[in-house]
C-alpha positions as CSV (number, residue, x, y, z in Angstrom):
1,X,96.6,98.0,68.7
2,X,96.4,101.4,70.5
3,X,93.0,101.3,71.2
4,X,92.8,97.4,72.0
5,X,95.6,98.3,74.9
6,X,93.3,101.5,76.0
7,X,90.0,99.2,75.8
8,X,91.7,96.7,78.0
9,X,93.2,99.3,80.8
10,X,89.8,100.7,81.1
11,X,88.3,97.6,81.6
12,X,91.2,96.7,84.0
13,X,90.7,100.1,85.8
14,X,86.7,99.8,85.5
15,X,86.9,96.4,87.4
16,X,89.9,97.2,89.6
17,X,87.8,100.0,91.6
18,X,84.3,98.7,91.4
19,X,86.3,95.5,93.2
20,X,87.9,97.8,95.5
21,X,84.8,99.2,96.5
22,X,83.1,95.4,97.0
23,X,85.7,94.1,98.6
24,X,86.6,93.8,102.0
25,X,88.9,96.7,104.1
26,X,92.2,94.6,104.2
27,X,94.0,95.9,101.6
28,X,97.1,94.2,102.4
29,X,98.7,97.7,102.9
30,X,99.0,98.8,106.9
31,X,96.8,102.4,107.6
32,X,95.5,101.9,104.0
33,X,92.0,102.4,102.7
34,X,89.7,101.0,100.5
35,X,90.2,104.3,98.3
36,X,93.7,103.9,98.5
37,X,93.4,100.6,97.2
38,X,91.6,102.1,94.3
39,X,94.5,104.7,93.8
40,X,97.0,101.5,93.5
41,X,94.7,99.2,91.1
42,X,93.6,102.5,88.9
43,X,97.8,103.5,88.9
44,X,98.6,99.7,87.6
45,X,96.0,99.2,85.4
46,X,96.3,102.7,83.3
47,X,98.1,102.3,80.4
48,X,101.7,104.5,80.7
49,X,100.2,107.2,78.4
50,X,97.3,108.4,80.5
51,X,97.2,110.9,83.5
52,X,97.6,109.2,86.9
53,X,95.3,110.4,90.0
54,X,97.3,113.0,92.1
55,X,96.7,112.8,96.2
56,X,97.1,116.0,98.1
57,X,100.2,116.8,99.6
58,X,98.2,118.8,102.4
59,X,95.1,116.3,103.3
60,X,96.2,112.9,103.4
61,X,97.1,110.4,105.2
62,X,100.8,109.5,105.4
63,X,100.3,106.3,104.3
64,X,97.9,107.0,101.0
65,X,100.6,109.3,100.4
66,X,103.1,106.3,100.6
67,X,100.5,104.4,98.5
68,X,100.0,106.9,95.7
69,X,104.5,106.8,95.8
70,X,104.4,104.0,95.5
71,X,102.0,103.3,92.9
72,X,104.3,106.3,90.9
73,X,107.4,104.0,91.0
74,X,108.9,105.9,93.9
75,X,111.8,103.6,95.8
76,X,111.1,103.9,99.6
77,X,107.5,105.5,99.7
78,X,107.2,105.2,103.3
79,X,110.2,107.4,103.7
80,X,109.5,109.8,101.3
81,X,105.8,110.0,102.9
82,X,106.7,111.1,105.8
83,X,109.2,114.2,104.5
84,X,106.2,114.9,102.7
85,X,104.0,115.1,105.7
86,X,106.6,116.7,107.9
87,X,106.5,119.7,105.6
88,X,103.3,120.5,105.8
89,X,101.2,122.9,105.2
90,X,101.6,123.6,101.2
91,X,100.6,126.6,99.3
92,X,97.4,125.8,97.6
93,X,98.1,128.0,94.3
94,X,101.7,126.3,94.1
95,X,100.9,123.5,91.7
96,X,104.3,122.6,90.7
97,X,105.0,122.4,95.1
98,X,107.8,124.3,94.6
99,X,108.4,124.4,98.5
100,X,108.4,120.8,98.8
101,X,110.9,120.2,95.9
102,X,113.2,122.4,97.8
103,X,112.4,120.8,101.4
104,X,113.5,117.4,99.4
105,X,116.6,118.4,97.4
106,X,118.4,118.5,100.6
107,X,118.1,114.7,100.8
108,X,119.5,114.3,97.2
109,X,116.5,112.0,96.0
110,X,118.0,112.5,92.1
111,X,115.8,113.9,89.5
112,X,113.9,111.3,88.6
113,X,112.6,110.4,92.0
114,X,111.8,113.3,92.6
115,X,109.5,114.3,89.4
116,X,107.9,111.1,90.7
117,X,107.1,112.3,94.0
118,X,105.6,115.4,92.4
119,X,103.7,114.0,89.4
120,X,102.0,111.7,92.1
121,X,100.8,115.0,94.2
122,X,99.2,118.3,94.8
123,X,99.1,120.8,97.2
């Protein structure tokens, strides 16, 4: 069964981005791109156990950030985008962003929104 369900969301992710790349740039998602799009279709399509695509905290766009949130499970991407952009620039070498998670405890996110946020980046 495991490996029918990993088969099947590699297909699903194999498909999902060489559509992405074919089709045309409305995503359906304002400032997004067709990578972005990518992010969101390989983030869905993944089965839950393997390791999602992190975005950098310190070169994208706000709203691929919002995307990759959003494609974490994150309530309220847009907002949490832009705190993440406001802070700005991140240590490279701090992989766990300990800056950020500080910059964002002072909005109370709770912890689970929060490891969200950070499993979905990287400096």
């Amino acid at each position: 069964m495991t490996k029918s369900v990993t088969l099947l969301g590699l297909a699903a992710l194999t498909t999902g981005i060489l559509l992405s790349g074919c089709a045309a740039t409305d995503t359906g998602i304002p400032g997004a791109s067709a990578a972005t799009s990518a992010v969101a279709v390989a983030a869905s399509a993944t089965p839950a156990a393997a390791t999602p695509t992190k975005i950098s905290a310190n070169t994208a766009s706000e709203s691929e950030i919002a995307a990759a949130l959003r494609a974490a499970g994150v309530t309220s991407p847009e907002r949490w985008a832009e705190e993440v952009v406001e802070y700005r620039p991140y240590d490279t070498t701090d992989t766990a962003l300990s800056r950020l998670r500080q910059k964002l405890a002072k909005y109370n996110p709770g912890e689970e929104t929060m490891n969200k946020i950070l499993a979905a980046l990287q400096p």
